[in-house]
C-alpha positions in Angstrom: 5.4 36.9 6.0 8.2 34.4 7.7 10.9 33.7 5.6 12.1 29.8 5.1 15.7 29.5 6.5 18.0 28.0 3.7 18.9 25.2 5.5 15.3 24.2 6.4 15.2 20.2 5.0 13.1 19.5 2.6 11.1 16.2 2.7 12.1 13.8 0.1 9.7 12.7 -2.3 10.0 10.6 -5.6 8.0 10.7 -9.0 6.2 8.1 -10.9 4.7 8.6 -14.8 2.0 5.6 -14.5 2.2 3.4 -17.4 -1.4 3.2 -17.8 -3.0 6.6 -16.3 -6.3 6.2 -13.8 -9.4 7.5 -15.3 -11.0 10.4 -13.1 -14.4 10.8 -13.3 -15.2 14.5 -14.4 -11.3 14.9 -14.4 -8.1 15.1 -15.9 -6.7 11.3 -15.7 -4.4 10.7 -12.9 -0.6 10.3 -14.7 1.9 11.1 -12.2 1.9 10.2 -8.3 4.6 11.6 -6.2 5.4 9.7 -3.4 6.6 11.6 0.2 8.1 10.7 2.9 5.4 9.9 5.3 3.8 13.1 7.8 2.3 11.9 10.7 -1.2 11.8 8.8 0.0 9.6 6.5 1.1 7.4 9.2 -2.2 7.4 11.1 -3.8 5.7 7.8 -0.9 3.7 7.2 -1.9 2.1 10.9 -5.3 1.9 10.0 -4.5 -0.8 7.4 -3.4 -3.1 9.7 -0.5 -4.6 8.0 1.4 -7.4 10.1 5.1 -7.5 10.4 6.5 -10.3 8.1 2.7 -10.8 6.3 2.8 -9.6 2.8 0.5 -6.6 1.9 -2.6 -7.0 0.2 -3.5 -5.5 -2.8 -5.6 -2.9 -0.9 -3.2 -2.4 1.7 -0.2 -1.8 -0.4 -2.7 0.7 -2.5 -3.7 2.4 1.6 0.2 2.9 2.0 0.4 4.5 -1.6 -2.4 6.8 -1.4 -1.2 8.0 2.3 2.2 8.7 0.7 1.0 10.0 -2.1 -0.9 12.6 -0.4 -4.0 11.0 -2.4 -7.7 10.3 -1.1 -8.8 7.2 -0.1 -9.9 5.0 -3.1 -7.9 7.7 -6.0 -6.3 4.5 -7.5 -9.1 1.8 -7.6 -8.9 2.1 -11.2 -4.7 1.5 -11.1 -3.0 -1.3 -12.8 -1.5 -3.8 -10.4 1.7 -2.8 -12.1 1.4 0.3 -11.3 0.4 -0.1 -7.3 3.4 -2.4 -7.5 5.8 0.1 -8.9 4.7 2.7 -6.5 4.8 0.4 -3.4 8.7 -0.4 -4.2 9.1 3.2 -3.9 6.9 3.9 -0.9 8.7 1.1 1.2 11.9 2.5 1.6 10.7 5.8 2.9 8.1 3.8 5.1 11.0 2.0 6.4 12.7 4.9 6.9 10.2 6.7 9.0 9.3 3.7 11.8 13.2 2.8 12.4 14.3 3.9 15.6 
């Protein structure tokens, strides 16, 4: 077993309590997404959105970017309220932002 070093960084990630939890089929609803700073997974389906620079997000889009940050599959928040999607894309952009600067 390896120890973790103290000062190993941790990856920042931020809660959300949904305001109207996503039915899961066969499941406990979805309530809570954490968001994460983006891994290099995330960022592979982040490209595969094809978002344009200075083009607003679509609705399925902004929903890609959450799910990839969220560390959820593709298609776990269909069933989310726009206010929700919206919510969670305020918080996903910083740490987007964050991650292709440089």
């Amino acid at each position: 077993m390896t120890a973790t070093p103290a000062s190993t960084p941790v990856w920042a990630e931020k809660p959300h309590t949904l305001k109207f939890p996503v039915p899961v089929d066969g499941g406990d609803p979805i309530t809570v997404v954490i968001i994460y700073e983006p891994d290099s997974e995330a960022l592979e389906r982040i490209e595969a959105l094809n978002m344009q620079p200075g083009v607003n997000p679509t609705v399925a889009q902004t929903r890609g970017v959450v799910e990839a940050m969220s560390r959820l599959p593709d298609g776990a928040l269909k069933k989310a309220h726009f206010s929700d999607i919206k919510a969670l894309g305020g918080i996903a952009g910083p740490f987007l932002e964050a991650a292709v600067q440089d």
